[in-house]
Wavefront OBJ file of the C-alpha trace (Angstrom):
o trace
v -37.616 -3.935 -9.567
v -34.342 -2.857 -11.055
v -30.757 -3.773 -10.915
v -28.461 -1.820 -8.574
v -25.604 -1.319 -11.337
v -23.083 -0.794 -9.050
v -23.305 -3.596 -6.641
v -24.146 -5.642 -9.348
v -20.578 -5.242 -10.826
v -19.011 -5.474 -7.457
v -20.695 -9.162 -6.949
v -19.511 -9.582 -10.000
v -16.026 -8.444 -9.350
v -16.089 -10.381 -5.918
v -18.150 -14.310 -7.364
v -16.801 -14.118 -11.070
v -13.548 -12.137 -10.978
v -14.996 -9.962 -12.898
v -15.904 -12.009 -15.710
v -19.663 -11.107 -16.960
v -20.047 -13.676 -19.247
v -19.590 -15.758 -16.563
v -22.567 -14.365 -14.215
v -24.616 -13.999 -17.071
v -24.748 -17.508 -17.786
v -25.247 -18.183 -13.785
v -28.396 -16.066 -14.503
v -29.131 -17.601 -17.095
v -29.346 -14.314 -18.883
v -27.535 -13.477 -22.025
v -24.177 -11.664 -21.682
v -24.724 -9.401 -24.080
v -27.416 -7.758 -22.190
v -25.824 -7.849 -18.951
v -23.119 -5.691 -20.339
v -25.654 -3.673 -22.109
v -27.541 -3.430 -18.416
v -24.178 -2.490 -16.536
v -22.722 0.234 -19.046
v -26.409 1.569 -18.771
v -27.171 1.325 -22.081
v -30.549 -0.480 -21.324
v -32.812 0.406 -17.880
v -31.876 -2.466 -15.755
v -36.102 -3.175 -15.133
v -35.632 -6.957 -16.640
v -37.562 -9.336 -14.520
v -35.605 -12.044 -15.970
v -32.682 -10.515 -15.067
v -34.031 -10.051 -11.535
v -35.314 -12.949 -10.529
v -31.669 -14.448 -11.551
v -29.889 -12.184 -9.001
v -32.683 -12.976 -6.478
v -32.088 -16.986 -7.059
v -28.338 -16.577 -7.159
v -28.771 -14.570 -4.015
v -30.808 -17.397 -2.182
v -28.554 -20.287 -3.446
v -25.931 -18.476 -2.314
v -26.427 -16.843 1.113
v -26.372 -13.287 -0.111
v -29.511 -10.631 0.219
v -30.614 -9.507 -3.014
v -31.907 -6.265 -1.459
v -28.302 -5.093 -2.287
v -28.337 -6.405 -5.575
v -32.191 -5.179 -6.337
v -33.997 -1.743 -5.904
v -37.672 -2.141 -4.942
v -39.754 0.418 -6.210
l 1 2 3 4 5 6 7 8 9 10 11 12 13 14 15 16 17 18 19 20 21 22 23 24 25 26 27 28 29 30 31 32 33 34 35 36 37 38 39 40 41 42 43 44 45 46 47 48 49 50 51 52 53 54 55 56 57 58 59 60 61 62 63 64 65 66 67 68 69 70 71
């Protein structure tokens, strides 16, 4: 699994006007890497990460197949 950077920071942009800290916390990830993730400074590969944008997904009515490439 990886992150899909781009619609990743358009969730963001649309859920959190645009505030990562914000999403990161929702994720339960630290912000810090979730910036580090979308200015692709890190491989987005995180499980952690994943399986936060999978449960936000759920709780939220959204399908994380946008969110999250299956490889």
């Amino acid at each position: 699994m990886k992150v899909n950077v781009a619609a990743v920071q358009e969730l963001i942009n649309e859920h959190f006007r645009g505030n990562q800290t914000w999403f990161a916390e929702e994720i339960s990830v630290a912000p810090a890497y979730v910036s580090r993730i979308l200015n692709n400074k890190v491989e987005g590969n995180s499980d952690k990460v994943c399986n936060g944008i999978i449960k936000f997904c759920e709780l939220n009515g959204l399908d994380f197949r946008k969110y999250i490439i299956l490889s």
